[in-house]
N, C-alpha and C positions, 0 to 999 in steps of 0.2 A: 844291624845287630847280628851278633855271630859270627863275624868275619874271624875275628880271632879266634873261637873253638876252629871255624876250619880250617885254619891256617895252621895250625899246629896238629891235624889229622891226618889217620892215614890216608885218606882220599887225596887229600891235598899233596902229600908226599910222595905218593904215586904217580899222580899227574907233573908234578914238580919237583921234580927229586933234587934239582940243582939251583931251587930258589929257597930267600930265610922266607922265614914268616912274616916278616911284613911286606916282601913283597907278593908272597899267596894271598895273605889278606887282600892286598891294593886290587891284585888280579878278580876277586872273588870278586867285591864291588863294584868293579868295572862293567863284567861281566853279567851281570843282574839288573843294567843300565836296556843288555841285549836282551837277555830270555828270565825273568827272574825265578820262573817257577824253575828251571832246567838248574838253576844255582842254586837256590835254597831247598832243594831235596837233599842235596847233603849236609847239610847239617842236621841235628837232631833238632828237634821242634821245640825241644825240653828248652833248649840253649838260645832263642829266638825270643824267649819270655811272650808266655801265654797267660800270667796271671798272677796279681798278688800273691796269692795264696798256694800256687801253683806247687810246692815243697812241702804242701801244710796235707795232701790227701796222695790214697795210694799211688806210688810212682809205676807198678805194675798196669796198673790199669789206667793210668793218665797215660803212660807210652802207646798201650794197646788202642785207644781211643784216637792219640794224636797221630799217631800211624796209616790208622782207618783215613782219616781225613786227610793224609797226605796223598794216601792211593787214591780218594775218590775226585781230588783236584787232577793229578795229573791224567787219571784216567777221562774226565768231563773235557780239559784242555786238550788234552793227547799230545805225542810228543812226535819229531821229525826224523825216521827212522835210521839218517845218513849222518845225524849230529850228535843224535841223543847219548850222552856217558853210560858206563856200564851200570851207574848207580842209580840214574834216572831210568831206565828200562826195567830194574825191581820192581817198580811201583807198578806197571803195566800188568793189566791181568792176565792171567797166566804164564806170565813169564816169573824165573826165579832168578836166584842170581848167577847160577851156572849156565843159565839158557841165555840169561841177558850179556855175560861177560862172552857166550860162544857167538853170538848176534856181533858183537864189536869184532872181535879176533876174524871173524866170515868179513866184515867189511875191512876191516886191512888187510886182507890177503886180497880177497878177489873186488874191491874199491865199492863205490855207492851202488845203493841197491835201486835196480829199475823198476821193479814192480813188488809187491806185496807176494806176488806167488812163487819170489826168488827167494824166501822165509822157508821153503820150505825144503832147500837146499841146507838150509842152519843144523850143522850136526847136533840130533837128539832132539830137533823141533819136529815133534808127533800133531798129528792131524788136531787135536783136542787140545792142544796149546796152540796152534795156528788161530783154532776158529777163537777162542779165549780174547788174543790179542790183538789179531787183524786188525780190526773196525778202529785200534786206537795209534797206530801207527801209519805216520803220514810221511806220504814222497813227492814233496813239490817240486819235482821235475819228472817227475813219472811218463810215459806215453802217454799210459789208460790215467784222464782224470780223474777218476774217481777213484785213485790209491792216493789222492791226496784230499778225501771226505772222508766224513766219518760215518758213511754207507758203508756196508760190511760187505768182504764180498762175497758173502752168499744172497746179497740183494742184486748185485750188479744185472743181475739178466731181468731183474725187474726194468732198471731203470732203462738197460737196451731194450725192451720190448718197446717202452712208451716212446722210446725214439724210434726206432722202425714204425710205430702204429702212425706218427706224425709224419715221416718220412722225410726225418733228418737225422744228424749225427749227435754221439751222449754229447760231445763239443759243443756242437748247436744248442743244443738242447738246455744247459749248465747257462752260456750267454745270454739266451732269448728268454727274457723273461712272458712275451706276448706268446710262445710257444707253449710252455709250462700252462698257462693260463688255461690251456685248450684240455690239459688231460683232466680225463673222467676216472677219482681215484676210484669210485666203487667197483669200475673196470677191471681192475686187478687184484678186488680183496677174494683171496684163494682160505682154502681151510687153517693155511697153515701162515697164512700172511693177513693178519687186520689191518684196520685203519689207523690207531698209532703209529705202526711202523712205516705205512705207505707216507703219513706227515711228518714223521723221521725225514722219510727222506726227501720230500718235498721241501721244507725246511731247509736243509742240506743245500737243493742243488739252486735253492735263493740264493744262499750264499755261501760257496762252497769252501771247508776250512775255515768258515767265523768262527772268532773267539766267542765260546759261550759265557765268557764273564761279563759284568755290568761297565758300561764305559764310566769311569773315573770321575766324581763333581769334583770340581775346581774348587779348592777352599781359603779361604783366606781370614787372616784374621783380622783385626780393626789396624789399619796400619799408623791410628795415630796413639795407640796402647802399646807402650813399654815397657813400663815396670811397674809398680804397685801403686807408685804416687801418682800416676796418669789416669788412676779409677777415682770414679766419683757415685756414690749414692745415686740409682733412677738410671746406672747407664746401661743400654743394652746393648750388649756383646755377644759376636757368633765364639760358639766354642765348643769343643770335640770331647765327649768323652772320655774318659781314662782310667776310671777305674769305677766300680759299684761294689758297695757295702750295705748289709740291711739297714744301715740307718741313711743312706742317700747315694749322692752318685759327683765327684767329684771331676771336674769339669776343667780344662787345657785351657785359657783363653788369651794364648799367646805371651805368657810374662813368666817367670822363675817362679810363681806362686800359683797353684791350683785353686779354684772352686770349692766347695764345696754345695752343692742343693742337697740340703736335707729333704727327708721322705715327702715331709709336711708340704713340701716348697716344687716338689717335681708335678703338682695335678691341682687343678680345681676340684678334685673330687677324693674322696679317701682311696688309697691303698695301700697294701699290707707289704707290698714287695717293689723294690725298682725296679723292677727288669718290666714289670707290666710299663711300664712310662718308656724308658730310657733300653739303650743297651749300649758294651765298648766300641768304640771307637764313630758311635754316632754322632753328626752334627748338629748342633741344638743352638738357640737362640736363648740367653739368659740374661736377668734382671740385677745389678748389684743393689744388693739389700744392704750390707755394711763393710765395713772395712776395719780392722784392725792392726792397724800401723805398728804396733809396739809385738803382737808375739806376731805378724805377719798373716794372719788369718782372713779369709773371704768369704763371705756370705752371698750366696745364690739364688735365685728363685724362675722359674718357669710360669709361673702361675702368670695367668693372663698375658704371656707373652705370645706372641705369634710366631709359630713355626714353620720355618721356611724348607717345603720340601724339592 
């Protein structure tokens, strides 16, 4: 989705000034196969489709909302400070788009950056958009490993103490997980350093650079369901969410034809709203109640089905 708004954008024109748009499209989706957060910040979120209704309430504040949520993925992801576009570095905190487009213009002149503290070389990168951004910009070929974690470095001398107090290297230290084991965090909580932050970075150097997103279920639909004539009354079908209305929540289960579970049909128990049951893009387990051949209509039910998490 959206390949075409951005194939026809100035983003897209910039970067490809001598390609049509279908082939910035093709490019677009190729490319998202790589990094897909790094690709889909350029497009508007508006244009990705976020919802039925999504035209139907204020577009001021549906931008300002999906925006927020853009900065706080890339921000929780974080980005790779030697690849990232100038477009993808807006989103990073405190950076804007003149500090992020002088961040790219500094790495074509003077090539990949070696450490985090060569930011501050970045013409007009002030102390207070250093410390803003730091923690979320990663150098996986760094010296110092820890410019490629999301320790900040105004922790760094935390975590080099705990490795001199053990009497090995942050290298060591990052590897050995029977090392780590050893430190005493309440050892180092200071006035101005708690214990969240010391399991920040414990966390961290488990696994240093993990994606903090959830790993992917495998989903699948019934691979002997095809089209409308392949459902039969009593069958039970995995199926994805896809859309919720106050009167039910209409369900994907693999065929040109949706679902529907009415309200009545999502609970053993009464409720006034889907969302308490169900939400988009959930995987759900549902019951065909009927089928209607002539205007194409499907009838759903969850009730007494077992849901498989």
């Amino acid at each position: 989705q959206g390949a075409s708004i951005y194939s026809a954008s100035k983003i897209a024109r910039d970067e490809f000034p001598d390609y049509d748009v279908t082939v910035r499209g093709s490019v677009s989706i190729g490319r998202r196969l790589m990094d897909p957060l790094a690709e889909l910040v350029k497009i508007d979120a508006k244009s990705i489709g976020v919802g039925q209704y999504q035209h139907d309430v204020d577009q001021g504040k549906l931008k300002k909302s999906l925006d927020q949520t853009v900065e706080n993925c890339v921000n929780l992801v974080g980005v790779n400070l030697n690849t990232a576009s100038g477009h993808l570095l807006t989103y990073i905190s405190g950076l804007g788009p003149q500090l992020a487009q002088n961040i790219v213009n500094y790495r074509a002149e003077n090539g990949a950056f070696a450490s985090r503290k060569e930011l501050m070389k970045v013409p007009r990168m002030g102390a207070k958009a250093y410390e803003q951004c730091a923690g979320f910009l990663r150098i996986p070929q760094a010296v110092n490993l820890l410019d490629n974690t999301a320790v900040h470095p105004e922790s760094y001398c935390i975590v080099e103490q705990m490795a001199k107090d053990l009497g090995c290297t942050v290298a060591e230290l990052i590897t050995n997980k029977e090392l780590r084991l050893k430190i005493d965090k309440q050892k180092y909580i200071t006035p101005t350093v708690g214990l969240p932050t010391l399991n920040d970075i414990m966390q961290e150097l488990d696994k240093p650079g993990r994606d903090p997103r959830d790993t992917i279920k495998v989903f699948e639909f019934d691979p002997n369901v095809h089209d409308i004539g392949d459902l039969k009354e009593g069958m039970i079908l995995p199926g994805i969410v896809g859309n919720i209305t106050n009167f039910g929540a209409f369900v994907d289960i693999g065929i040109k034809e949706n679902g529907l579970v009415h309200l009545s049909q999502l609970a053993d128990r009464y409720i006034s709203d889907p969302t308490e049951v169900v939400s988009i893009h959930q995987h759900v387990q549902v019951k065909i109640l009927s089928i209607d051949m002539e205007r194409k209509r499907i009838q759903l039910s969850m009730v007494g089905v077992e849901q498989k998490i």
